[in-house]
VOMARLO-771412 format. One record per residue (C-alpha): residue in three letters; x, y, z. Coordinates in steps of 0.02 Angstrom, whole numbers, plus 32768, in hexadecimal, padded with zeros to 4 digits. Each point is the difference from the previous one (the first is absolute). Layout:
<recs>
ALAXYZ
...
</recs>
This chain:
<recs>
UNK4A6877766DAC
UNK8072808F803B
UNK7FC4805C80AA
UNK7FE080AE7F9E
UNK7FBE80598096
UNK809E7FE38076
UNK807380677F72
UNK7FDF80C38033
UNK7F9B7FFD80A4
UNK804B80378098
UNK80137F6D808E
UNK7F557FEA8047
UNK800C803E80A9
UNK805480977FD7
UNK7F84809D800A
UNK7FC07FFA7F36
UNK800080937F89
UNK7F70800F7F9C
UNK80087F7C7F7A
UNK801580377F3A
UNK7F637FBB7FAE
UNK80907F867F9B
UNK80377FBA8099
UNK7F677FDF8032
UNK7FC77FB87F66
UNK808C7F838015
UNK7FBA7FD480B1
UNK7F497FE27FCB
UNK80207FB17F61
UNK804B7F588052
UNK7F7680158070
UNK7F877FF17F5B
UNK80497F707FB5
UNK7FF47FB880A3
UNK7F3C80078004
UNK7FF67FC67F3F
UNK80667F6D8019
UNK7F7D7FCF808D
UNK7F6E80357F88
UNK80597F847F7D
UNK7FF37F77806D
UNK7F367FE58021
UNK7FDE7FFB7F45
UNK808B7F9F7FDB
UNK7FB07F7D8086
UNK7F5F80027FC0
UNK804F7FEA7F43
UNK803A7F548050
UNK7F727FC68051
UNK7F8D801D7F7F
UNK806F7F877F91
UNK7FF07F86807B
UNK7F847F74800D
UNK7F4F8026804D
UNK803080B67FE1
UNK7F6780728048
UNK7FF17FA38097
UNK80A3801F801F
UNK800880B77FEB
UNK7F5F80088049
UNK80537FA98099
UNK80A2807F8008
UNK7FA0808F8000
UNK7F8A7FC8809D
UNK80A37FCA8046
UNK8064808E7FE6
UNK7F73807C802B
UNK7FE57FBB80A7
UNK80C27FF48022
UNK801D80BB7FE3
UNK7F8A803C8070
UNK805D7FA78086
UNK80AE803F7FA8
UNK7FB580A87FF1
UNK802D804F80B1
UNK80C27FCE7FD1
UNK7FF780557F44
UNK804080A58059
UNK808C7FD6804C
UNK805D803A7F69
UNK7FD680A28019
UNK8018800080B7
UNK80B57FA87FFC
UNK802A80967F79
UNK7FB680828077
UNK80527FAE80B0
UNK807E7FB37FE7
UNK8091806D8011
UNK808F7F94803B
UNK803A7F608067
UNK7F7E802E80A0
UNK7F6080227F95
UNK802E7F617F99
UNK7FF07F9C8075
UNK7F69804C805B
UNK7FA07FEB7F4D
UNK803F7F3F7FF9
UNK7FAA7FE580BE
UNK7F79804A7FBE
UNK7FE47F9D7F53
UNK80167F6F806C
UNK7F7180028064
UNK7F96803B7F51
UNK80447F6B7FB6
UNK7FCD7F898092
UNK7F5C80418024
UNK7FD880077F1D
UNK80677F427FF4
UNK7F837FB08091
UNK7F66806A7FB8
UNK801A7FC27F5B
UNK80107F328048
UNK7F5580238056
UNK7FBA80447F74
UNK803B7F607F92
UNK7FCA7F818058
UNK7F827F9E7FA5
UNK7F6A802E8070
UNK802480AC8018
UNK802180197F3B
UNK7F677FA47FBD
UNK7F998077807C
UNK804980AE7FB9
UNK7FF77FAE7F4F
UNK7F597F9E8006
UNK7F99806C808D
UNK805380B77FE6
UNK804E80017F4D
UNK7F787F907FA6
UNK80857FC37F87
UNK7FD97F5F7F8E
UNK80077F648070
UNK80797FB87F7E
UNK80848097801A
UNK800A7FE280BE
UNK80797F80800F
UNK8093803D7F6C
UNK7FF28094805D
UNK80187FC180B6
UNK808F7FB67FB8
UNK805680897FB3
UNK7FD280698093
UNK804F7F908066
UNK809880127F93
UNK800880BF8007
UNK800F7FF080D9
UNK80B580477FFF
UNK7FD9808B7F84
UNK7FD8807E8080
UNK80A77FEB8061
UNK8055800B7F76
UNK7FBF80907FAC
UNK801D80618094
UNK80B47FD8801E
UNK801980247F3E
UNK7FA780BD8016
UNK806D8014809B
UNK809E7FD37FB6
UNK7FB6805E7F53
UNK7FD78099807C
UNK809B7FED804F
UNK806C80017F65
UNK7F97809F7FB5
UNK8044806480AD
UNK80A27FBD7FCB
UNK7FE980517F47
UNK801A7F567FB7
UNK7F5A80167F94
UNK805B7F9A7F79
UNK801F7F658064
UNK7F487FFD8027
UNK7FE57FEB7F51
UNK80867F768014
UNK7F967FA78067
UNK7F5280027F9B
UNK80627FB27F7E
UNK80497F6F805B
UNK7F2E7FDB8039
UNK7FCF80117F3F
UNK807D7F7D7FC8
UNK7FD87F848096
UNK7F45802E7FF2
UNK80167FCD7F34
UNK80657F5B8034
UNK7F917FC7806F
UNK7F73801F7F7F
UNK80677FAF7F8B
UNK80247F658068
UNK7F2A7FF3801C
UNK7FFF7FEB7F47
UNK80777F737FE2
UNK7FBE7FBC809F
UNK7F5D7FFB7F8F
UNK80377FCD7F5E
UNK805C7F71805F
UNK7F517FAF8028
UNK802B801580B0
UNK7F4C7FFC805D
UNK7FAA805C8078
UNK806780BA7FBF
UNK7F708084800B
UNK802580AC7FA2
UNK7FD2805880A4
UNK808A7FB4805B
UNK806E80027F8E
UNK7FD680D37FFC
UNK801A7FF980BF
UNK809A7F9A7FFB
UNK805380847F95
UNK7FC180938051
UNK80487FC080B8
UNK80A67FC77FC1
UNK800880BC7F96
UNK7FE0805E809B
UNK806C7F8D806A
UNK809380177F75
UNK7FE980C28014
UNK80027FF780BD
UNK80A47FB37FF4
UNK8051806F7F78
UNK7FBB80AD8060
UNK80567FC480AE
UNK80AF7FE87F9F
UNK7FFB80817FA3
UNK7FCB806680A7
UNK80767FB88058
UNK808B80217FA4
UNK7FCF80B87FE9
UNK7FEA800580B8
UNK80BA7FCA8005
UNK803A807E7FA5
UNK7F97809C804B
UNK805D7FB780AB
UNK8081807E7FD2
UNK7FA980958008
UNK7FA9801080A8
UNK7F448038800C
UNK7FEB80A98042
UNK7F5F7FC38034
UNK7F9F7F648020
UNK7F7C80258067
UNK7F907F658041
UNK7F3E801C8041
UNK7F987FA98080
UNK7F8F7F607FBB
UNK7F6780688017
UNK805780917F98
UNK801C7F857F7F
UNK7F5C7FBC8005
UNK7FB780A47FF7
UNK807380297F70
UNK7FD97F5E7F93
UNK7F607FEE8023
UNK7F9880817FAC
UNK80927FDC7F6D
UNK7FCB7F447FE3
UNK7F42802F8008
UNK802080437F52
UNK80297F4D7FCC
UNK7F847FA88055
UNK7F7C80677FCD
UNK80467FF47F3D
UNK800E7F428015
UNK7F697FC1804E
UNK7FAB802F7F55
UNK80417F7F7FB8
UNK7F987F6D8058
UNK7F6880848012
UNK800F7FFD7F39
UNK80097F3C8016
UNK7F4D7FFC806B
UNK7FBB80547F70
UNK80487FA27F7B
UNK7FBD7F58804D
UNK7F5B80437FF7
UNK7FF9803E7F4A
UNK7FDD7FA47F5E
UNK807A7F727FE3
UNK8069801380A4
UNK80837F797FC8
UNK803180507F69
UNK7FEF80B5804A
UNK807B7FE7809A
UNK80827FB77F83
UNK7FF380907F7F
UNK8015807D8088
UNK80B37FE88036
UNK803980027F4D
UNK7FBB80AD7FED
UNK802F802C80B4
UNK80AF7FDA7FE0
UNK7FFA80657F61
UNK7FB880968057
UNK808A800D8088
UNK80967FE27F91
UNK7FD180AB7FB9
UNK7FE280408097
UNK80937FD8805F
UNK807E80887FBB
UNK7F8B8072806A
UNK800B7F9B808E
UNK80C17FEC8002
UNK7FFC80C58011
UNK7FB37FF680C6
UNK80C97FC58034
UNK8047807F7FAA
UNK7FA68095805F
UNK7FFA7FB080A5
UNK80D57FEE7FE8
UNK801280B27FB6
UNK7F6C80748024
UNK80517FF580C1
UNK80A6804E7FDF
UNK7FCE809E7FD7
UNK7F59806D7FC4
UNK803D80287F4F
UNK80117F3F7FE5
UNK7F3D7FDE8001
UNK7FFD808E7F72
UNK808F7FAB7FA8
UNK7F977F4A8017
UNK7F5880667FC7
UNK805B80417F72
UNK803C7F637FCA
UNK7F5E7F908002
UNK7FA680907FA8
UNK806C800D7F76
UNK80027F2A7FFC
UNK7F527FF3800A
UNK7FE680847F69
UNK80827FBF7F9D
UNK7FC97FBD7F65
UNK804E7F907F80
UNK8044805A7F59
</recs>
């Protein structure tokens, strides 16, 4: 995939013009693709575990397990947006990357607590109310998913990073690589399966392939950072401004309460589900039409990275980026 955004726009800490709404189109749209090529994975997930033996338990499972797991990944969702709106050059790089390492330390020991047996059958059993029989599958895929955190928030930095960089295509680059390791993984659980091999639940096979996607996009958006980086080393930021910790918590904070408060529906939904008619079969339908509903939502997420990047540069930009999701969300097919 070609980087289409890096063509025509000026070097990115040069003071910006305002952007043509063409140019700016070719920003967002890798941005877009991005987001759908995440949507694509959850259903393609599900598709596998529901082929899988023992098939509602184990989607029942995933969804208890991934529900808890992104509340705790939920404060880290925005760094994304932060690295896109901070990070200006070598010095704010690096302040970000102290930063995401203490998130990740404090989410990576939150989420081992949390997974301990103990701990886990209490939020389950006493808080949740899921089926007794669901439980265990999902301590173990939960237990699976511990790195997740980390590693989605060293993907958004690099991600957010890159966007600054106007590499929006790469990004794309990198969703890609976690599809086709997220789909080889899946596709390993199944011969793993069909081979007789015992003791292979659907739900870890699901969390398997989710951890090793997301770890496979970690690594592709540091490279491809990286070597960006390398090359922007030639022109010199005009400025790279760093702030204070409690600036930057003051900064991130109210911007990850967006996420956390969007997120922690998801096991709120799960208490309720657990208490309605035929909990077993409800908590495994609802992740297959979760996943549905957010890969057609996610072209309108995607569009958040492109205003925090552009709306900054100048006012007539955020007309130019209201413009431009106006006319998309209008459009209609002929």
């Amino acid at each position: 995939m070609s980087d289409l955004s890096s063509r025509d726009l000026p070097p990115p800490n040069t003071p910006a013009p305002q952007i043509t709404l063409s140019l700016l189109a070719l920003f967002w749209l890798p941005l877009a693709l991005m987001w759908v090529l995440m949507g694509v994975e959850q259903p393609a997930l599900n598709g596998v575990m529901a082929r899988l033996p023992d098939a509602t338990r184990s989607l029942a499972a995933f969804e208890v397990a991934f529900g808890i797991d992104l509340v705790i990944d939920s404060p880290i969702i925005q760094i994304l947006s932060a690295a896109t709106a901070l990070v200006r050059g070598p010095r704010s790089y690096r302040q970000m990357l102290r930063f995401m390492h203490i998130l990740a330390a404090v989410l990576t020991l939150t989420h081992f607590l949390i997974s301990r047996p103990v701990v886990f059958g209490f939020v389950t059993r006493n808080i949740l109310g899921v089926p007794e029989d669901v439980i265990v599958p999902a301590q173990q895929a939960f237990t699976i998913l511990m790195p997740f955190a980390a590693l989605v928030g060293y993907r958004r930095l690099w991600q957010g990073s890159l966007i600054q960089l106007g590499k929006t295509g790469v990004v794309a680059n990198t969703m890609v690589v976690r599809l086709v390791v997220t789909l080889g993984v899946l596709m390993l659980g199944i011969a793993l399966v069909n081979a007789g091999v015992p003791g292979v639940r659907g739900s870890a096979v699901g969390a398997w392939a989710l951890s090793s996607g997301v770890f496979a996009g970690a690594v592709a958006s540091w490279w491809y950072y990286h070597r960006a980086q390398r090359a922007a080393r030639t022109v010199p930021p005009v400025d790279d401004p760093t702030r204070s910790f409690p600036a930057l918590l003051k900064f991130y904070v109210p911007l990850s309460l967006t996420s956390i408060m969007a997120l922690i529906s998801r096991p709120i939904l799960a208490f309720g589900i657990a208490r309605s008619v035929q909990p077993l079969e409800s908590l495994a339908t609802w992740p297959v039409i979760n996943s549905l509903l957010f890969l057609f939502t996610s072209i309108a997420l995607s569009y958040q990275e492109a205003v925090v990047a552009k709306a900054r540069d100048t006012r007539a930009n955020v007309v130019q980026l209201a413009v431009l999701w106006i006319g998309s969300a209008l459009s209609r097919p002929e």
